[in-house]
C-alpha positions in Angstrom: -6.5 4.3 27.4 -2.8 4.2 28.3 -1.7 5.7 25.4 -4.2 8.3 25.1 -3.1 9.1 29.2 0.7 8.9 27.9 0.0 11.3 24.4 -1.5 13.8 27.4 0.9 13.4 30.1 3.6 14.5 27.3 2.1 16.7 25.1 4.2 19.3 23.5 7.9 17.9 24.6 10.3 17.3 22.2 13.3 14.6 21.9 15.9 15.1 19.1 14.6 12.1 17.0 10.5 13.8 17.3 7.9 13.8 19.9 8.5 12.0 23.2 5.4 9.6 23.0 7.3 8.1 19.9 9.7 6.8 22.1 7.5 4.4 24.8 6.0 3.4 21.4 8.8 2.3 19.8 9.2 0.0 23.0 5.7 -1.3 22.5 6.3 -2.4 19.3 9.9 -3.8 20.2 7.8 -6.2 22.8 5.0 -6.6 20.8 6.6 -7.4 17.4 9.6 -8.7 18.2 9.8 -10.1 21.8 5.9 -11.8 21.1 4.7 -9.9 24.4 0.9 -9.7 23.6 -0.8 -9.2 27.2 -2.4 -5.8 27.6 -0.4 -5.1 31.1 3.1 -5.3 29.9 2.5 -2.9 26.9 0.1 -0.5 29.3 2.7 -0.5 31.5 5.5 0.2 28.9 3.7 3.4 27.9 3.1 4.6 31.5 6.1 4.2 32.9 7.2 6.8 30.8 4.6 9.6 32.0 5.5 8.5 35.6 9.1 8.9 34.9 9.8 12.1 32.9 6.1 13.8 33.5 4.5 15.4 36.6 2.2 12.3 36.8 2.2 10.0 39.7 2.4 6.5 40.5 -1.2 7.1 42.1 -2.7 9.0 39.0 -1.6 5.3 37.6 -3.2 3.6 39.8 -6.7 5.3 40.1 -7.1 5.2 36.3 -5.6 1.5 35.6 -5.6 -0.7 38.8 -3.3 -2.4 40.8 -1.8 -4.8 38.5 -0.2 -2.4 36.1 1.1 0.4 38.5 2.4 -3.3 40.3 4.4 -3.5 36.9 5.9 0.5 36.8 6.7 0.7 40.3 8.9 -2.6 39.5 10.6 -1.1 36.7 10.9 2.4 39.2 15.0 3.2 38.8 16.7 4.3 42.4 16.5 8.1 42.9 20.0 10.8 43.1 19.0 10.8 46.9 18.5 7.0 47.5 21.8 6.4 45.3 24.3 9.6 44.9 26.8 8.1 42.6 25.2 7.3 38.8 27.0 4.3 38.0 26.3 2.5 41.6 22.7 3.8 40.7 22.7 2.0 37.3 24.3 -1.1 39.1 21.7 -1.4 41.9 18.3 -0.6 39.1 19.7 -3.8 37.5 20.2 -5.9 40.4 16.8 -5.5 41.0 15.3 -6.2 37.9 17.6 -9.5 38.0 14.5 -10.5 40.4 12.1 -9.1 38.9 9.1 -10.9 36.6 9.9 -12.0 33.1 7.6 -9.5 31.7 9.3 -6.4 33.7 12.6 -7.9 32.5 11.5 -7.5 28.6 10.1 -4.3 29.0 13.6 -3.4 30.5 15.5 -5.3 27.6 13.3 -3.6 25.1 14.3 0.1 25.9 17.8 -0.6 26.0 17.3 -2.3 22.6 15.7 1.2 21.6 18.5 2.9 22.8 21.2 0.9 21.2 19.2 1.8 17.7 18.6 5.1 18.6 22.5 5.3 19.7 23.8 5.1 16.1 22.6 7.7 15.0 23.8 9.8 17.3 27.2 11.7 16.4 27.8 13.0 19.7 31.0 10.5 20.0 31.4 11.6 23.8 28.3 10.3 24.9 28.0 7.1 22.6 31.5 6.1 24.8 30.1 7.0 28.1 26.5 5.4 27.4 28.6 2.0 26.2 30.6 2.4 29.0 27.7 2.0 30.9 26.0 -0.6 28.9 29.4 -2.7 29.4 29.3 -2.4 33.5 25.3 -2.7 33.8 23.5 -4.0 31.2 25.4 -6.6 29.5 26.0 -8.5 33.2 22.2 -8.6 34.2 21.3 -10.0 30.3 24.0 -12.4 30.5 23.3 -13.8 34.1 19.2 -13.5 33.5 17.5 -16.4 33.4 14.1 -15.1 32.6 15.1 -13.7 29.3 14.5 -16.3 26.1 18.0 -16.9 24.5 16.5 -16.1 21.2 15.7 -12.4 22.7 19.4 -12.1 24.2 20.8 -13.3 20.7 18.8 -10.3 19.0 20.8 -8.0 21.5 23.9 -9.4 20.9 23.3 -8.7 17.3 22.5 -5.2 17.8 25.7 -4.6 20.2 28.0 -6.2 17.5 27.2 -2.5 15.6 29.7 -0.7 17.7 33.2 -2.0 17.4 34.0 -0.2 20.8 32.2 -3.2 22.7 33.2 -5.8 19.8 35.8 -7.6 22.1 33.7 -8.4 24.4 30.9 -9.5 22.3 33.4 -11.6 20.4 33.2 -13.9 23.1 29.9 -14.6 23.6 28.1 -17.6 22.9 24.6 -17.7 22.9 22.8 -21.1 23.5 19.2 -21.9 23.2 16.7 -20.4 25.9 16.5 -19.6 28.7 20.4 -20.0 29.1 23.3 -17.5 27.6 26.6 -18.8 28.2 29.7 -16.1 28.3 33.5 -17.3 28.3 34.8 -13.5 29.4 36.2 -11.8 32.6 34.4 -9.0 33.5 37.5 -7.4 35.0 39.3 -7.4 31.7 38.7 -3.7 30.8 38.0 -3.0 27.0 40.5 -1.0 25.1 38.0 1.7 23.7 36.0 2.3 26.7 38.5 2.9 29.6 
């Protein structure tokens, strides 16, 4: 049912790598096949946060059609809006702060888009926006995976893996150590800017 509402909600738009519902797909299978996230929330929610967020549908349309418990689990992974938070990197900054309380589950389906947007990054040749995107990725992303404790080392490792692709962030992944779950332990200081991305 979710993805049938999701395939709706964004029929006819287009992305540069295909149709948009390929994209809250890809994250499904990310959780499903890779992070073992079976339960039939998480992944219903993975698809319909995506309608909520870059469709006309509401967080009420959600909830008449799929109960409480999932729109429970898009509202938590709801970003701040331009009016709540002007500035977009202090916006980025406070969407992860939040999620660093947030349930396991909502964590993953967090971690799993960014993994889909590292992959999807390298393909891109746009060299302007792979810098600002790892930019932000350095200064959000990186510091809520590292200080999470609700992410399974074996999940952060896999991320790791992926950011060791882009030599512009390979300094700082250079000195990461990952240990065995839940724990990631990092011998870096975050003010130390990286030479490619200032």
């Amino acid at each position: 049912r979710a993805f049938q509402f999701t395939k709706n909600a964004h029929k006819g738009e287009l992305r540069t790598d295909g149709i948009t519902i390929i994209r809250p797909l890809r994250v499904a299978l990310i959780l499903l096949s890779e992070f073992g996230v079976t339960d039939e929330e998480t992944i219903a929610a993975v698809l319909l946060r995506y309608a909520v967020a870059v469709t006309n549908k509401t967080i009420k349309e959600i909830e008449d059609k799929f109960g409480e418990d999932i729109v429970r689990y898009v509202g938590l992974l709801r970003k701040p809006t331009k009016d709540e938070v002007p500035d977009d990197l202090a916006r980025e900054k406070a969407y992860f702060q939040q999620l660093g309380r947030r349930p396991r589950n909502v964590q993953l389906i967090a971690v799993a888009n960014y993994l889909d947007n590292l992959r999807e990054l390298k393909g891109l040749s746009d060299s302007e926006f792979k810098q600002a995107y790892l930019r932000k990725i350095r200064d959000t992303f990186i510091p809520f995976l590292v200080n999470s404790v609700e992410i399974p080392g074996e999940i952060k490792a896999k991320v790791w893996a992926e950011l060791q692709g882009f030599p512009e962030l390979a300094e700082m992944i250079s000195s990461f150590q990952v240990t065995n779950p839940p724990y990631c332990i990092i011998s870096i200081s975050w003010a130390k800017p990286l030479r490619h991305l200032v």
